[in-house]
N, C-alpha and C positions, 0 to 999 in steps of 0.2 A: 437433445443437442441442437433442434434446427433452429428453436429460439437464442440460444447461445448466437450459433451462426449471426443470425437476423439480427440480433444486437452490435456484434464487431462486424458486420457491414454499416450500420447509420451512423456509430461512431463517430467515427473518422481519426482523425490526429486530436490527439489532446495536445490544449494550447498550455503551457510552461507560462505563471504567472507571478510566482515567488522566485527569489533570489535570497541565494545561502549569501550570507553575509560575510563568512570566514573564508569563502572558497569562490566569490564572485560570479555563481555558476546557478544557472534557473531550472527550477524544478515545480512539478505541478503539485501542490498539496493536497493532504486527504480530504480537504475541504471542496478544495477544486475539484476532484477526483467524483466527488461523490454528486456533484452538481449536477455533470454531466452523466453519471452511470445514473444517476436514481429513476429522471423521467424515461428512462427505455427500460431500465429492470419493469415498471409498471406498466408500460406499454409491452410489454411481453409477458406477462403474469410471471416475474421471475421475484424471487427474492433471495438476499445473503446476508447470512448470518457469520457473524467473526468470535465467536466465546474462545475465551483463554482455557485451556483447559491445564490434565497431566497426562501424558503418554510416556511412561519408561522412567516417572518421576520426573521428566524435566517439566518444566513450565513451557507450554506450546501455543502457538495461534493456529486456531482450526477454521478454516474457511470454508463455507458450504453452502451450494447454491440451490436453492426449489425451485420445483415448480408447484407455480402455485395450482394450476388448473386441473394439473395430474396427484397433487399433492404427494409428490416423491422426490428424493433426493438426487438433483443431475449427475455434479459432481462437489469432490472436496476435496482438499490440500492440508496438509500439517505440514507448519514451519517452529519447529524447535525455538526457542527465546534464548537470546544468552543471556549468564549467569549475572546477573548486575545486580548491587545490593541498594545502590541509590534509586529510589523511589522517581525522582523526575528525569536522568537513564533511563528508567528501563518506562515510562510512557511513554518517553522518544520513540525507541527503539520500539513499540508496542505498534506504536502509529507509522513509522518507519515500515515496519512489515506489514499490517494492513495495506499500505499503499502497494506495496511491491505485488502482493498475493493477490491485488485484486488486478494490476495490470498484466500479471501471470495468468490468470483462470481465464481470463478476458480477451487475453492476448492482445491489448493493448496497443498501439503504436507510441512509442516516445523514446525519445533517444538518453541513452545511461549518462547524462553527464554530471552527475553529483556526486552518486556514488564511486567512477573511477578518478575524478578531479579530487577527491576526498583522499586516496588513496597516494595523488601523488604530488601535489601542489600543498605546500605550505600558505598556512593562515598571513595575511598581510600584518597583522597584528600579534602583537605579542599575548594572544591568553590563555590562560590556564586551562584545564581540562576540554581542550577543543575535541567534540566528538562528532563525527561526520555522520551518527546515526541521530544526531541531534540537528532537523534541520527547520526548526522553528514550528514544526508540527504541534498546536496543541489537541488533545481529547476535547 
């Protein structure tokens, strides 16, 4: 855990680069996300791995962090997937939770404003299946 530590000290604030476009509201993507975690995960001998798995039958995201130097597992997180039968749903939603689970383990600093603006602000446009787990994330 003290490379953990040592990592969310150099961090710092993650910088918010994208803008949800139905919700006017900035968020940092998995892409961004990973920018900034990947040169200190190797500058700490850390790695993480995200395989989809099944626990209980449901479809799950399993997050889990090594060490690489002690080659053992630090920690890990299961986050259940909702049930979504739309195939480009549920990548959202796929990449949607990677991102969360990684500023959860991480502890992260960034402030929630996509996900509760999602929740209460109406789309300025009129479209169809607007999903606020859809926030332009691709794989």
């Amino acid at each position: 855990m003290d490379k953990i530590l040592k990592l969310q000290t150099e961090i710092g604030v993650l910088s918010k680069t994208e803008t949800n476009p139905f919700f006017k509201s900035k968020y940092l993507d998995i892409n961004g996300l990973l920018a900034q975690l990947l040169p200190l995960l190797e500058k700490h001998q850390l790695c993480v791995t995200q395989p989809l798995c099944e626990v209980g039958g449901k479809s799950t995201l399993l997050t889990e962090v090594y060490d690489v130097e002690n080659k053992q597992s630090i920690t890990k997180g299961f986050m259940p997937l909702p049930d979504l039968q739309d195939p480009q749903k549920m990548g959202s939603a796929i990449t949607y939770y990677r991102r969360y689970a990684l500023q959860s383990l991480f502890l992260l600093q960034a402030q929630d404003d996509d996900g509760e603006s999602a929740k209460t602000l109406k789309p300025k446009k009129n479209i169809k299946d607007t999903d606020p787990l859809n926030d332009n994330d691709d794989l």
